[in-house]
Structures are given as C-alpha cells and as structure tokens.
N, C-alpha and C positions, 0 to 999 in steps of 0.2 A: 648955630645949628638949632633945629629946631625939630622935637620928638613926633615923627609921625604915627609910628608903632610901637606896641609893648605888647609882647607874645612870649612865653615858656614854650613854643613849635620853632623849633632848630629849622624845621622845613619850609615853612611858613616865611624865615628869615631868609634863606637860602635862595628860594625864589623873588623875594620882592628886590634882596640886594642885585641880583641878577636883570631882573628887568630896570631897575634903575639905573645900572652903568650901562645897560644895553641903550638907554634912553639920553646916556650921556651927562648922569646925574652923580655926586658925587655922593658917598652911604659910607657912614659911619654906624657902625652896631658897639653900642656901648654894653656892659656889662658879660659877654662875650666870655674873658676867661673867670671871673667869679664866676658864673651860669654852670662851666663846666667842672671846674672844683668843686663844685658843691653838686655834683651830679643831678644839676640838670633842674631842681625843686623848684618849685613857683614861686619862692619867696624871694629868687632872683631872678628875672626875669631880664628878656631881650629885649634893649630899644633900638629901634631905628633913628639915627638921625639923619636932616637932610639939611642941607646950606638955608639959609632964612629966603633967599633969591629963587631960590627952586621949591618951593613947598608947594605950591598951586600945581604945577607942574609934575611933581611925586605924587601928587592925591592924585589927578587925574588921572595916570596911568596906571594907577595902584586898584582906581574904581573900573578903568577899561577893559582888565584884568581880570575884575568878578570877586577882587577882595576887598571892596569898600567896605565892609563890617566889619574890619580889624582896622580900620584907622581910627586914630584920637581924636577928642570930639575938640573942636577950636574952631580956626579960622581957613577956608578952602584954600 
C-alpha cells in the first residue's frame, strides 16, 4: 500500500474514499480511529492508502476531481 493522502478533513477523506471504490479501487485510511479518539487534532492525521498497482490510477482520478493539491508529492 502506498500513501496517496494525509489530511485532518474527515470530508476531504470521505470523498476521495468514495470516488475511489466508485473507480473500483481499493482505500484503506489508516489512522482512522486514533484521529477520532483524539478528537480529531492535526497531530493525527488521515492517510489514504491505495494498492502499489493502482497508484497512477488513484492520482489520476483524484486530479480529474479537482483535488490534485492534496496529493503526496512522489511518484504519478
């Protein structure tokens, strides 16, 4: 798995997991329930992650979307 996002926006999360199983993509959001125990603070923060096979294919949809400024900086 491979981190495409890190966001403290629940909403932010909410939507990209949705467009990516709408895509047929498989989304893991790590940190999840520490984020919400700790009500919510930046200091835990949301990752997305996506299969190493699909990474190209999560950016892409993720920039077709209009959220390409919240992806991690690496490899397309």
């Amino acid at each position: 798995m491979e981190e495409i996002i890190r966001t403290a926006d629940p909403v932010l999360v909410s939507a990209v997991e949705a467009l990516l199983e709408g895509e047929g993509i498989s989304v893991f959001v790590a940190d999840r329930h520490v984020s919400a125990i700790e009500a919510r603070i930046t200091a835990f923060p949301l990752r997305i992650l996506v299969p190493e096979a699909d990474v190209a294919r999560a950016r892409a949809a993720i920039v077709a979307a209009g959220w390409g400024d919240t992806l991690r900086q690496g490899a397309p």
